[in-house]
C-alpha positions in Angstrom: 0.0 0.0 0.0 1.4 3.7 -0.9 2.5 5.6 2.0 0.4 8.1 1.4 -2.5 6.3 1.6 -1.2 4.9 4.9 -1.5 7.9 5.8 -4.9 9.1 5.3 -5.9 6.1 6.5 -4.7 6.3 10.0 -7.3 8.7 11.6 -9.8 6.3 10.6 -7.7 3.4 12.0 -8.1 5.3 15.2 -11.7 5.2 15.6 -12.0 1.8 14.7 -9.6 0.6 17.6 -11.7 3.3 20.1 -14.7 2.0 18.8 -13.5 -2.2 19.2 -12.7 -1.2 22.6 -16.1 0.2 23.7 -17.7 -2.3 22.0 -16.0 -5.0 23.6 -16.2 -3.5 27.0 -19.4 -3.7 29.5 -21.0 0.0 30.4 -20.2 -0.4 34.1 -16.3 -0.7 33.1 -16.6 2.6 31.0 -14.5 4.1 33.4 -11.1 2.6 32.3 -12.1 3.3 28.0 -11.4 6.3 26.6 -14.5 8.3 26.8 -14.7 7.6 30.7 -18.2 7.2 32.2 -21.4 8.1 30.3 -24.1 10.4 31.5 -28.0 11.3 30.0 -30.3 13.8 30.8 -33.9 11.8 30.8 -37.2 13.7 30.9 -37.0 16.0 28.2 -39.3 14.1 25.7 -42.1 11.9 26.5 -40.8 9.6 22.9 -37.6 8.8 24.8 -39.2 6.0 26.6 -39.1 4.9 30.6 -36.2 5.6 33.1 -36.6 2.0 33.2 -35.5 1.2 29.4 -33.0 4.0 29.5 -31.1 1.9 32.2 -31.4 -0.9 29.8 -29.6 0.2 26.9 -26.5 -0.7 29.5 -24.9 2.8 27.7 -25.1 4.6 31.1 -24.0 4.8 34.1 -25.6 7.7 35.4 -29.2 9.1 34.3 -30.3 12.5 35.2 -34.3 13.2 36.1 -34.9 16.7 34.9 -36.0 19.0 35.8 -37.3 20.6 39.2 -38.0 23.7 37.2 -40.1 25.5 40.1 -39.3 26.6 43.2 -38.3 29.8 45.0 -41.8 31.1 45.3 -42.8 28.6 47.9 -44.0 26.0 45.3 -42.8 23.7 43.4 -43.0 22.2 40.2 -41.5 18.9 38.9 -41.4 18.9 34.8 -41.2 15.3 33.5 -42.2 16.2 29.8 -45.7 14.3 29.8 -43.9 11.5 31.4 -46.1 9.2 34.3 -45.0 10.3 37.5 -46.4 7.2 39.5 -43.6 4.3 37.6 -40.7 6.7 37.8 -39.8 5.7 41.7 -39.8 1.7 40.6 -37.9 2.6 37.9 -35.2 4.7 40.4 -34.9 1.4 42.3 -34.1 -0.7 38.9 -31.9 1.1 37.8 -29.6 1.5 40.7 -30.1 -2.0 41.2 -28.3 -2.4 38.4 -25.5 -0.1 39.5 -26.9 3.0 37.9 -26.8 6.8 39.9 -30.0 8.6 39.5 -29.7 11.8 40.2 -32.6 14.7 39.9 -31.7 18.3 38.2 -32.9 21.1 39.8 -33.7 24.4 37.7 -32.9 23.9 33.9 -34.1 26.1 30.7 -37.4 28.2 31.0 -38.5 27.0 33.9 -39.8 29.2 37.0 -36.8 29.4 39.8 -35.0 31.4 41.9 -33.0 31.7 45.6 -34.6 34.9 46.8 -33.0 34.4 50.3 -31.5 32.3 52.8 -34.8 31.2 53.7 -35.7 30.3 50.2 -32.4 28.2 50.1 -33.5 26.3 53.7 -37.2 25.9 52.4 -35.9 24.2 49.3 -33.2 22.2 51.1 -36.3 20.8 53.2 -38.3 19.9 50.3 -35.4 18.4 48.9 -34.4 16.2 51.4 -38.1 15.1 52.3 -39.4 14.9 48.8 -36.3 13.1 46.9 -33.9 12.3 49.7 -33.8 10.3 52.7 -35.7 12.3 54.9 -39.7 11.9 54.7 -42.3 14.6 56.4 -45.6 14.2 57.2 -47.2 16.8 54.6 -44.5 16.6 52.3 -45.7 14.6 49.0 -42.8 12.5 47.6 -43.4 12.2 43.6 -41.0 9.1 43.3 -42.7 7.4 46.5 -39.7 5.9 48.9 -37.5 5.8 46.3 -34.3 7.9 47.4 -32.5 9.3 44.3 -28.7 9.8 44.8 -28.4 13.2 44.7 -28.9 16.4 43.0 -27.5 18.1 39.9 -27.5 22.4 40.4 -28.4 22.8 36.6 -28.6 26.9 36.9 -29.0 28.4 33.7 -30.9 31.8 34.5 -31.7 34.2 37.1 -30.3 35.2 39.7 -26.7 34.0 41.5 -27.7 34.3 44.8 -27.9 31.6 47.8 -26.9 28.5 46.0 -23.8 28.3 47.9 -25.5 27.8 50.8 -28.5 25.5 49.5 -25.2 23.1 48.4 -23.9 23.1 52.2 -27.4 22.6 53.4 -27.6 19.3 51.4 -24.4 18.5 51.4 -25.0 18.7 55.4 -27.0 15.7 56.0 -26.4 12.1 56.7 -22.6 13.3 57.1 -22.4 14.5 53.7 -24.2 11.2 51.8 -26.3 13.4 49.2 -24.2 13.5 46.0 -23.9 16.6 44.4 -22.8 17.9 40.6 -23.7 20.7 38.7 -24.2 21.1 34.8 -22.4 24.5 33.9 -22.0 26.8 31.0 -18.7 25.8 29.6 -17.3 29.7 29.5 -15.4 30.2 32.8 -16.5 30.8 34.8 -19.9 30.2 35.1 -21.1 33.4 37.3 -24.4 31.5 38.7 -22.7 28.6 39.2 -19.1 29.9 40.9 -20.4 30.8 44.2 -21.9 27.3 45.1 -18.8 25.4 43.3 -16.1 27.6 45.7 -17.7 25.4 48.3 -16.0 22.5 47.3 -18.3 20.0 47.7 -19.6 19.2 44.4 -17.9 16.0 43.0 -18.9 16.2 39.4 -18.9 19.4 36.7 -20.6 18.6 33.7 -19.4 21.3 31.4 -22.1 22.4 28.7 -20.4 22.6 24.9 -24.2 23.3 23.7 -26.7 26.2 23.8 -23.6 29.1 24.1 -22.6 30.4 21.2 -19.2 31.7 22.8 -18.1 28.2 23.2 -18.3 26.9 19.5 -14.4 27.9 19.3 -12.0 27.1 22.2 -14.1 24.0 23.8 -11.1 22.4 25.0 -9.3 25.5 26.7 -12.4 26.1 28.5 -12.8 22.7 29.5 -8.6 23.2 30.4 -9.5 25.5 32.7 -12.6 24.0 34.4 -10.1 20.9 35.6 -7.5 23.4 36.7 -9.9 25.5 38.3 -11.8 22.0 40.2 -9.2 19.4 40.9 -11.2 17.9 43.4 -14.0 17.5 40.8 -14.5 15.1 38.2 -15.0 16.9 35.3 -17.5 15.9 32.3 -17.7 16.6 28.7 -21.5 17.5 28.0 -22.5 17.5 24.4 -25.5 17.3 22.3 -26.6 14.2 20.6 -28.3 15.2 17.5 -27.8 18.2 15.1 -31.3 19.2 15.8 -30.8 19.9 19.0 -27.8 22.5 18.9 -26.5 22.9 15.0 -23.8 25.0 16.0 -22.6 22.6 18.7 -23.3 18.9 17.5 -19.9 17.2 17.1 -19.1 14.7 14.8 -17.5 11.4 16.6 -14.5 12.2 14.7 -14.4 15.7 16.0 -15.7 14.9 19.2 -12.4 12.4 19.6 -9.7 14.4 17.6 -10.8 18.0 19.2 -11.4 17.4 22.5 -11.5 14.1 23.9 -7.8 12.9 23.0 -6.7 15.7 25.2 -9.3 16.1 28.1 -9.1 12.7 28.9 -5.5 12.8 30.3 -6.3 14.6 32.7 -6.3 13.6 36.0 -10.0 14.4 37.0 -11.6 14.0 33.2 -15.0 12.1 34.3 -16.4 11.1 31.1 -19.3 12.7 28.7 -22.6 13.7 29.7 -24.8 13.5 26.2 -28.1 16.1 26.1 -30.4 14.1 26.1 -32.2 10.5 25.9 -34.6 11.7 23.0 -32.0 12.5 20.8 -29.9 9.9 21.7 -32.2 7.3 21.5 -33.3 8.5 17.4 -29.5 9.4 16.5 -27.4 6.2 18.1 -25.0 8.9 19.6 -23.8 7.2 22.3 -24.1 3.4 21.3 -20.7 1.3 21.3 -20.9 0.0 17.9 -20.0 3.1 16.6 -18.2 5.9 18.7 
């Protein structure tokens, strides 16, 4: 064979051996591949089917229930996207029983929310804890019955800064620290709603957003750079989009995906893995199937 076509035939040569490997390794062992652990938002689109069959695809380790996208005013609002509330807490309890986290995202896009005050942060902390967690008060409906999801993802994407901080060391306060938390940020840093909760220290995963900011299109991997410089105590994950129709300007390519960011981020020593935006659009395009990354 000429050299030169040796040549153009070695990026592709590439994503054949990083696509044998995934293929050829389990989901839970994601960790030790080269795109790390794998991360979906589910929720967003009543088509995407159950939490339940999401955990079955065995292409995640860790599903996200969003969104919370009320509270603030005393109320509160939980936005499944048409989904059945009632099967959701069964399908909590499969899926970490097959070694899945579950987490539940509070805030998101266009929803109703804001931390007017300390009290605001306390009064959410409560319904938190009682509602999702592993407390339980007489008065205080829980959605997901006595399921208990793992923790809570800050996913802040509008209004004001204010009181975060301290809703993160409220939950972060009981059962000795036990409620997990992470947060989904914008990938510009910093992220100014997100900066004064993450100086606390106690989040132990980033999911850095490389969709729906135009500022990021160019320069994803410096920013992601300095979000692992900036949290070395945090694992830090590469959040993209999973279809074209969800973010044109931000979809990547496998090929780019792999060649612009992930060959670099993922020597780092707290790279997590990639958190993919979101069931629906994985589950039309394939995205995140290991027959083909």
């Amino acid at each position: 064979m000429a050299p030169r076509r040796l040549a153009a035939l070695a990026p592709l040569a590439v994503l054949l051996l990083l696509s044998s490997c995934l293929a050829a390794a389990p989901a839970t062992a994601q960790q030790s591949s080269s795109i790390g652990d794998t991360v979906v938002f589910w929720g967003r689109n009543k088509a995407e089917g159950s939490l339940r069959e999401a955990c079955d695809t065995g292409l995640y380790n860790t599903v996200i229930i969003s969104f919370l996208s009320a509270f603030g005013r005393g109320s509160y609002k939980l936005d499944l996207s048409g989904h059945p509330v009632v099967p959701v807490g069964g399908d909590i309890k499969y899926c970490q029983s097959k070694g899945k986290t579950v987490l539940l995202a509070i805030g998101g896009q266009g929803g109703e929310y804001y931390l007017p005050s300390s009290q605001a942060a306390a009064d959410l902390d409560d319904y938190l804890w009682n509602a999702f967690l592993g407390g339980g008060r007489s008065g205080v409906a829980r959605p997901f019955g006595d399921a208990v999801v793992n923790g809570i993802d800050f996913f802040i994407d509008q209004g004001a800064t204010e009181h975060y901080d301290e809703l993160a060391r409220l939950l972060h306060g009981h059962s000795n620290g036990g409620v997990m938390l992470t947060a989904t940020a914008r990938c510009v840093f910093p992220d100014q709603r997100q900066q004064a909760a993450l100086a606390t220290g106690l989040f132990s995963r980033i999911h850095v957003k490389l969709f729906n900011d135009g500022r990021c299109t160019w320069g994803r991997r410096e920013s992601l750079e300095k979000w692992a410089a900036a949290y070395p105590d945090s694992r830090i994950y590469v959040s993209i989009v999973a279809s074209p129709e969800a973010d044109r300007d931000a979809y990547m390519s496998h090929k780019d995906l792999y060649f612009d960011v992930l060959q670099f981020i993922n020597k780092l020593p707290n790279y997590g893995g990639i958190m993919v935006w979101n069931r629906y659009w994985d589950k039309k395009t394939g995205y995140i199937n290991g027959d083909v990354f």
